[in-house]
NUDRENDREN-445969 format. One record per atom (N, C-alpha, C, O, CB): residue in three letters; x, y, z. Coordinates in steps of 0.001 Angstrom, whole numbers, plus 500000, padded with zeros to 6 digits. Atoms other than C-alpha are relative to their C-alpha. Glycine has a CB too. Layout:
ALAXYZ...
END
This chain:
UNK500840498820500000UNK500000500000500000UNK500884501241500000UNK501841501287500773UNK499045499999501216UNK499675499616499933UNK500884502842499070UNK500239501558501013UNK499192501798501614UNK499889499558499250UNK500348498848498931UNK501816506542501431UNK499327500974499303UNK499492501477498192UNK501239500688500730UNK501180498558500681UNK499029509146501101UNK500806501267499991UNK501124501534501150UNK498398500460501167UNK499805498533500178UNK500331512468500344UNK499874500912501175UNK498752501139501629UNK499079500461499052UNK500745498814498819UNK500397515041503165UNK498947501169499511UNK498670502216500097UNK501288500979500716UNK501343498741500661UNK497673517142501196UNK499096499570499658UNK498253500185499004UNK500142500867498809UNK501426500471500306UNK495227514532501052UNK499364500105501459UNK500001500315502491UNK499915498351499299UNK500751499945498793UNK492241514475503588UNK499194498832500091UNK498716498122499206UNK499184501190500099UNK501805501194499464UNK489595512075504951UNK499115500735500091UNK499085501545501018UNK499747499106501643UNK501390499317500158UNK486160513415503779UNK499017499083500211UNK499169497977499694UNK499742500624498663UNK501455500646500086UNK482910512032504441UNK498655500880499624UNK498159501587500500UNK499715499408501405UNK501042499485500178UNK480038513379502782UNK498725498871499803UNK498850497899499058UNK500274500889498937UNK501117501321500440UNK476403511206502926UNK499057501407499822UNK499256502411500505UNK499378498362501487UNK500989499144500154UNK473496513372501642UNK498840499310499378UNK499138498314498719UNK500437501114499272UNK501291500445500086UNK470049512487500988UNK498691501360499444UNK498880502571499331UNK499763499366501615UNK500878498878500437UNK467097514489499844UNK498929500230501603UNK498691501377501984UNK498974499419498303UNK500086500110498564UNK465452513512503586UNK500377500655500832UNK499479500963501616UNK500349499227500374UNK498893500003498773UNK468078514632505922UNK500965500961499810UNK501431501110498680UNK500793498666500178UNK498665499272500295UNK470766517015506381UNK501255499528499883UNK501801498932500811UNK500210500794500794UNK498782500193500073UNK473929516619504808UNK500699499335501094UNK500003499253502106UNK500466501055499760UNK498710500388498920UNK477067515076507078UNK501313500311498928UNK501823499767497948UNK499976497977500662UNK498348499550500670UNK480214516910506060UNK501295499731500701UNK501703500811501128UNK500160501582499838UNK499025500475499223UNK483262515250507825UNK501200500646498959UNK501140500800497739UNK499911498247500305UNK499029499894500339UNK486628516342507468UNK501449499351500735UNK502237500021501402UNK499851501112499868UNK499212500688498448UNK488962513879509523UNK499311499950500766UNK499924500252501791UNK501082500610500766UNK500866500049499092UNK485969513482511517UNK499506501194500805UNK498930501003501876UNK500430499183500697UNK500204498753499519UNK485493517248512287UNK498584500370499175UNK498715500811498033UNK501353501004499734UNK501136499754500266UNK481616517697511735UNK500503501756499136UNK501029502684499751UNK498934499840501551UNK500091498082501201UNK481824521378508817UNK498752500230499882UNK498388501406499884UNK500594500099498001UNK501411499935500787UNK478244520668507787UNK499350501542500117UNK498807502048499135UNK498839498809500734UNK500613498924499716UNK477084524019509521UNK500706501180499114UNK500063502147498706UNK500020500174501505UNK499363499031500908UNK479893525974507461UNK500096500074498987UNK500641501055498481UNK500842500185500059UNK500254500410501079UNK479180524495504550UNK499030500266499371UNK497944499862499789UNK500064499107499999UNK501393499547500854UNK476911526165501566UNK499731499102498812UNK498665498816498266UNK500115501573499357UNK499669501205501178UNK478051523741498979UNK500805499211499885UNK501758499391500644UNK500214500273498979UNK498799500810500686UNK480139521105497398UNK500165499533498928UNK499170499483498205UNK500274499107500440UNK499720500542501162UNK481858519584494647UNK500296499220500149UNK500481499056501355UNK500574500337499295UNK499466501256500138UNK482960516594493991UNK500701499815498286UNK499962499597497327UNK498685498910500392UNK499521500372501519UNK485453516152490643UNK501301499108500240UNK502197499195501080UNK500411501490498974UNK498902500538499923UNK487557513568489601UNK500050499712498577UNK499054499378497935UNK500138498938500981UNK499807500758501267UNK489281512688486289UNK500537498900499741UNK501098498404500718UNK500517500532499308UNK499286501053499653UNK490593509867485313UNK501367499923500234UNK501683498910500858UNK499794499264499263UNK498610499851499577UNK494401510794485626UNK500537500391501617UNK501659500519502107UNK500456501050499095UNK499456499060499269UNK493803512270488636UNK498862499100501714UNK497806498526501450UNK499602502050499149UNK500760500065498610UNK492256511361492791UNK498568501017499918UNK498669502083499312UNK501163500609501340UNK500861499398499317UNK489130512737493793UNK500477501152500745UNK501459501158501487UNK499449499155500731UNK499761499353499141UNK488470516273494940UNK498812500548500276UNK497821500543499547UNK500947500704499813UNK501204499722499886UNK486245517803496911UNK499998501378500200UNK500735501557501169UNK499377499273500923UNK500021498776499861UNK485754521572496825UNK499042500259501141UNK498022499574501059UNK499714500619498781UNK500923499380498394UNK483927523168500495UNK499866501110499167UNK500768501626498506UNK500886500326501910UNK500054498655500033UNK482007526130499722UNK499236500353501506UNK498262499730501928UNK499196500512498580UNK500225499591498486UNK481534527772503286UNK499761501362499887UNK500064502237499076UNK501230499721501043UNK500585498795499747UNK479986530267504624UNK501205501501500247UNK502201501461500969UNK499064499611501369UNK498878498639499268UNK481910534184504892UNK499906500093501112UNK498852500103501747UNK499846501490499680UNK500053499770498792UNK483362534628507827UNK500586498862500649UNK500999498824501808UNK498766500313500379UNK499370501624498832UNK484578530866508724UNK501529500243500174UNK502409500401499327UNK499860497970499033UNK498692500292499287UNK487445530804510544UNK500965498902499215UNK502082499357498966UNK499631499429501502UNK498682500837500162UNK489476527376509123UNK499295498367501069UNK498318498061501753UNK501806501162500928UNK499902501730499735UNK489780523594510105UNK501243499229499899UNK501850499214498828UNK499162499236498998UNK498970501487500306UNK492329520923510356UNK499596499311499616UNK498725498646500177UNK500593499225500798UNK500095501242500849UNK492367518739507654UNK501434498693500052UNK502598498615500444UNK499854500707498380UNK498630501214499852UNK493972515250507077UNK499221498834499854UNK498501498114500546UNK500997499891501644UNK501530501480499889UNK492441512762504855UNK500438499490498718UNK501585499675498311UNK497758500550499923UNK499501500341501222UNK492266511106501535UNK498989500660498464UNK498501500004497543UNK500055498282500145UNK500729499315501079UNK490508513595499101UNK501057501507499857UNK501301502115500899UNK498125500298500528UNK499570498637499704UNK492575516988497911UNK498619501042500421UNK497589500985499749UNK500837500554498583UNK501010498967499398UNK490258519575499583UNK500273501599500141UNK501252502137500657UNK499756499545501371UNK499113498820500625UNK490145523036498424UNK498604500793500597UNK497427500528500349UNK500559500041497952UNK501515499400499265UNK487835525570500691UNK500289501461499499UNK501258502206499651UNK499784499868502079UNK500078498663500465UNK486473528541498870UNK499020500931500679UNK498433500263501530UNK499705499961498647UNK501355499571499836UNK483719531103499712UNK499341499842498920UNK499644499674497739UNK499841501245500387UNK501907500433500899UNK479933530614498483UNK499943500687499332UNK499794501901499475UNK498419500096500628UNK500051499187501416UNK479976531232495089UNK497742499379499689UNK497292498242499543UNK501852498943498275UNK501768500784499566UNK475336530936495232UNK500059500418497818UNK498933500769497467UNK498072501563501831UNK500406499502501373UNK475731531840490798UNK499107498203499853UNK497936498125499482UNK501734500576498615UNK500828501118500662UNK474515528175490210UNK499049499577500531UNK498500498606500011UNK500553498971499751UNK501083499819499848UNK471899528544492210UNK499600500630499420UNK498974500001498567UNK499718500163500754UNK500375499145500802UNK471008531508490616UNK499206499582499008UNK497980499652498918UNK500906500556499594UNK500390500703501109UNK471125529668487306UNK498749498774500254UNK497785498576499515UNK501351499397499466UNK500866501299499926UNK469219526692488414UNK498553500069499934UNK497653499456499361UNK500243499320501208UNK501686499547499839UNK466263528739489762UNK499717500572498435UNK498512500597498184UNK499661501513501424UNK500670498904501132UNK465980530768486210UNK500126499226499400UNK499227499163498561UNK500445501358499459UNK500790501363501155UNK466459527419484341UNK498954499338500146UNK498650498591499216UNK500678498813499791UNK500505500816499988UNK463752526016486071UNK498971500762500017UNK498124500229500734UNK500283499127500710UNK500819499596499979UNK461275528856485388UNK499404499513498209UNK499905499248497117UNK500272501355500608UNK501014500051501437UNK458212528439482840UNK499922501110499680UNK499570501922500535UNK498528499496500015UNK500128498390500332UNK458355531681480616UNK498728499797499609UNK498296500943499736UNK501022500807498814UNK501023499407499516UNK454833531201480188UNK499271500590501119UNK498589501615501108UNK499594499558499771UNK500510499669499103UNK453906531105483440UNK500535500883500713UNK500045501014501835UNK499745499219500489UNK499355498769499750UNK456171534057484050UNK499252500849499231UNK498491501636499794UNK501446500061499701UNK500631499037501049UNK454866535846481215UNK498275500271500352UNK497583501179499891UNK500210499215498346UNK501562499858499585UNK451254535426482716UNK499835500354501256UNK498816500923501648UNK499185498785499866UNK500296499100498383UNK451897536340486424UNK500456501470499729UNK499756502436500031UNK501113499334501557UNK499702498322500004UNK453879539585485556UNK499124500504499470UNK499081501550500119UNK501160500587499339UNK500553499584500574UNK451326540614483418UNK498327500203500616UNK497396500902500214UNK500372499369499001UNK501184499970499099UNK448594539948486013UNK499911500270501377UNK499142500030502308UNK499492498967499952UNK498999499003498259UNK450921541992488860UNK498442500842499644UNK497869501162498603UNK502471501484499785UNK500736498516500054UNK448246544502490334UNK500878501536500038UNK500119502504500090UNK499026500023501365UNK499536499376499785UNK450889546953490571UNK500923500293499021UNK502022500666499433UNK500157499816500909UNK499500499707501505UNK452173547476487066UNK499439501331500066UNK498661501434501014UNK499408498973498625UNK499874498434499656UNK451852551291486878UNK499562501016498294UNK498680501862498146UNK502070500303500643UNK500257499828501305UNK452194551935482805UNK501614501223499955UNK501806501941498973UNK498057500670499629UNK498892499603500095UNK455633553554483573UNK500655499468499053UNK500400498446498416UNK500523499938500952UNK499014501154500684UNK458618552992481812UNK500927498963501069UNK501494499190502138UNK501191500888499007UNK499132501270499190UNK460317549872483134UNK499087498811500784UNK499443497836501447UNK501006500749501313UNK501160500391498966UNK456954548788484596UNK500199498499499870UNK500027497871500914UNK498298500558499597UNK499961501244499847UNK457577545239483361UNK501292499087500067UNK501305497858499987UNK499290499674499135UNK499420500382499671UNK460801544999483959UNK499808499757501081UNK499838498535501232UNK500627500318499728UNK500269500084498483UNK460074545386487790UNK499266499605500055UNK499122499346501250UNK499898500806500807UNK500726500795499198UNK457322543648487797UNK500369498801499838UNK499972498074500749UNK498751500093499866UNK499439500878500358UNK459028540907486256UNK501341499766501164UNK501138498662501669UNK500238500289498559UNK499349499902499161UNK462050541271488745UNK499191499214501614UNK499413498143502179UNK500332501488499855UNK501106500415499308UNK459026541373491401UNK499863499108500202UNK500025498624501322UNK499136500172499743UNK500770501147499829UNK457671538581490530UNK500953498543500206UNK500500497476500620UNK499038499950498695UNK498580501005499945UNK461086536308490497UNK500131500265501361UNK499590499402502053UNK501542500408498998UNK500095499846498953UNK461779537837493666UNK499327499330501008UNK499958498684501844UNK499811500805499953UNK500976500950499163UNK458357536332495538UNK500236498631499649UNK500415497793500533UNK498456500285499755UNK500068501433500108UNK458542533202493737UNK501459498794500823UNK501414497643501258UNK499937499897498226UNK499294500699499295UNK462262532709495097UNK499858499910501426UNK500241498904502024UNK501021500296499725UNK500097499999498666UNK461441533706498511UNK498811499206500378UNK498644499085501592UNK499970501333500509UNK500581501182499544UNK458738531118498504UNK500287498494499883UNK499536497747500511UNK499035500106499616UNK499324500564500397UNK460870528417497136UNK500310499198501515UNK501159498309501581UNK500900500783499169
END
């Protein structure tokens, strides 16, 4: 067998659609600092797992068998995800049936904005 690298870690991630995450790092529970993750591996290359954590985290001792690379919360692919997963009809038929469209200019940009707005904050 061969020696692990001093820059690999022991990760454990189990996730479920049920349950909250378990983010181990050498057995150091992260889950709470944690906004996201990655997981990439090619074939030339080990498994890695990217931490996206919350601003403001302090740090961890690592020491495991995954390279582990901790960034701040990049939320763009959320972003994307929510606006890929809208119906532009059914966008195109709530903004247009905002009571608060005005006849300004921009009126449907903002209500359109608006209306993305509520739908993520009910999400």
């Amino acid at each position: 067998m061969s020696a692990i690298p001093p820059d690999v870690h022991r990760v454990r991630i189990a996730a479920s659609p049920d349950e909250a995450a378990v983010i181990e790092v050498d057995g150091h529970d992260v889950a709470s600092s944690v906004e996201a993750y990655r997981i990439t591996q090619t074939v030339d290359e080990g498994p890695e797992v990217t931490l996206y954590v919350a601003q403001g985290w302090q740090g961890l001792e690592f020491d495991g068998l995954a390279d582990v690379v901790v960034e701040p919360a990049d939320v763009r692919h959320v972003v994307i995800g929510f606006l890929d997963a809208m119906d532009w009809q059914k966008l195109d038929e709530a903004v247009l049936a905002r009571d608060d469209l005005d006849g300004k200019p921009g009126e449907l940009t903002r209500g359109l904005l608006a209306q993305l707005r509520e739908w993520a904050a009910s999400a």
